[in-house]
N, C-alpha and C positions, 0 to 999 in steps of 0.2 A: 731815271731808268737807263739801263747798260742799250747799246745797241745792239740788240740780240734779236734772233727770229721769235714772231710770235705766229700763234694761233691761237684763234679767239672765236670760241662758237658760240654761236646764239642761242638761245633754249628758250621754249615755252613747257611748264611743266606738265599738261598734260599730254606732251608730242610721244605718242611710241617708239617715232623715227629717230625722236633726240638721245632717248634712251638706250635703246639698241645700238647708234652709232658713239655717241659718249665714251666707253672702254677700250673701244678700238682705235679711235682721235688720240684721247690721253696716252695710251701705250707708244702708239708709233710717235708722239711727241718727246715721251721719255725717252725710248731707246735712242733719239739722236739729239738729245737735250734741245730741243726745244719748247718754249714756256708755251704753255696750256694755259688758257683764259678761257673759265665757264659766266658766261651773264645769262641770266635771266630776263627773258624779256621785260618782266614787270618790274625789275629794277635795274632799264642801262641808264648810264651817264647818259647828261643831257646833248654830248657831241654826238650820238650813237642817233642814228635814223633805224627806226621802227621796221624788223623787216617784212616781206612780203611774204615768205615761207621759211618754215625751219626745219631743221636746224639751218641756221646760216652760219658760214664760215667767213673770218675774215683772216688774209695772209697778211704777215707786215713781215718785210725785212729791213733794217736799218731804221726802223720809225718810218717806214713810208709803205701805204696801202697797196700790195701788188693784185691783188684781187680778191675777190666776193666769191662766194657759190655757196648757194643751199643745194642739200640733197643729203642722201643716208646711204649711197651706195660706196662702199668702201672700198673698192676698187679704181672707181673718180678720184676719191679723196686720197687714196697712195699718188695717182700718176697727178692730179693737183698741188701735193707736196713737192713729189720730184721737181715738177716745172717750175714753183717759187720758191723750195729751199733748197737745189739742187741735189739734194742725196734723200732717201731712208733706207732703211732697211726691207 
């Protein structure tokens, strides 16, 4: 895999918060190409620790984890983005 920015959210499927937040993660991913990773919680890899709440977000830049956060507030998750991928839209 490329050294690319990811985002990688955690989903449980019956979360309303996952759902609701989901189209708004993916779009702000696309508009500054950044790779979108959806897991299910009922099927992460075994490196992946179980999270506490979700949706959980994981940031990686270069293959290295720059942070965690769960929540659904879209506003978090823009100024979230700016802090570990330095730009969106």
């Amino acid at each position: 895999m490329e050294d690319e920015n990811q985002l990688i959210m955690i989903t449980a499927e019956a979360c309303g918060y996952c759902r609701y937040i989901y189209p708004h993660a993916k779009e702000l991913c696309d508009d500054v190409h950044i790779m979108f990773i959806l897991l299910d919680c009922d099927n992460l890899p075994s490196a992946f620790e179980y999270p506490d709440a979700f949706p959980t977000f994981i940031f990686r830049v270069n293959k290295s984890i720059t942070e965690t956060w769960a929540g659904s507030n879209l506003d978090k998750l823009k100024e979230k983005m700016q802090l570990n991928f330095g730009y969106i839209k």
